[in-house]
N, C-alpha and C positions, 0 to 999 in steps of 0.2 A: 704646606703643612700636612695637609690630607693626603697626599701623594707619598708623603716618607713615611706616612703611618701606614698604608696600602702599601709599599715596595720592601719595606721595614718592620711589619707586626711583628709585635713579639708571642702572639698568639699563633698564629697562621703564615704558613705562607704559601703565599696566591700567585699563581699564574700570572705570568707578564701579561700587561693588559688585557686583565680576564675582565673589564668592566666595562670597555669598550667594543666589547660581542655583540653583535646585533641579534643575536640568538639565547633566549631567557635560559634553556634548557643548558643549552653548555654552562651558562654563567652558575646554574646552580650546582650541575656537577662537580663544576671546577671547586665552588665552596664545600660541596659535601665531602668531597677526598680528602680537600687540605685539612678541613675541622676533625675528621676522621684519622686525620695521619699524624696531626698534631698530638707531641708530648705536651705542650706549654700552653694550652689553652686550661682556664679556669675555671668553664661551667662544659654542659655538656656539648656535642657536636653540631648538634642543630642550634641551642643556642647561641656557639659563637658563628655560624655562616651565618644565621638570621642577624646578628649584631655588628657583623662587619660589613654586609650589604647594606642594612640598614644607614650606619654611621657613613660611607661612602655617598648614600643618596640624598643625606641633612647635608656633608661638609661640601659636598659640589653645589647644592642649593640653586640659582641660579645662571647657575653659568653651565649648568647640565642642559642641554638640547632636551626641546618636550619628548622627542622621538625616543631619543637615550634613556630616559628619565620614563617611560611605557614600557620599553624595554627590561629594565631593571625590576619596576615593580611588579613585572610578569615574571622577572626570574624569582620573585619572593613568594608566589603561589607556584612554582616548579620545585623550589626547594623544599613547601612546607607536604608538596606531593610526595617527593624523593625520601621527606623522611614520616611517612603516613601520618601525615597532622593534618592531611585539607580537610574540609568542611564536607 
């Protein structure tokens, strides 16, 4: 189900497996174009990459590699870089 909401958003759309990058920085790029390119997103550009990375790292949940799952939550301080939100 997570897979056809990720290959099939109706918000965004993303890079063929843009979530299995072993590289944070790409993965947030990849999010910040598409949120930025998107007509059919609902809230702003950063909100929906932050919400679609996010929703991706709850519905893999356990079956996400720890390694995968470091990876990704480092692409979520890459992205909130990309769009001057870090701390």
């Amino acid at each position: 189900w997570s897979q056809d909401v990720t290959e099939h958003s109706n918000a965004l759309d993303l890079e063929a497996h843009i979530f299995e990058s072993d590289d944070p920085r790409k993965i947030a790029q990849s999010l910040k174009q598409s949120a930025e390119a998107s007509h059919r997103r609902r809230s702003e550009p950063y909100q929906s990459a932050m919400s679609m990375l996010t929703f991706y790292i709850n519905r893999a949940g356990d079956n996400l590699p720890a390694k995968q799952k470091r990876v990704l939550e480092d692409a979520k301080d890459e992205l909130r870089k990309l769009f001057g939100r870090a701390d």
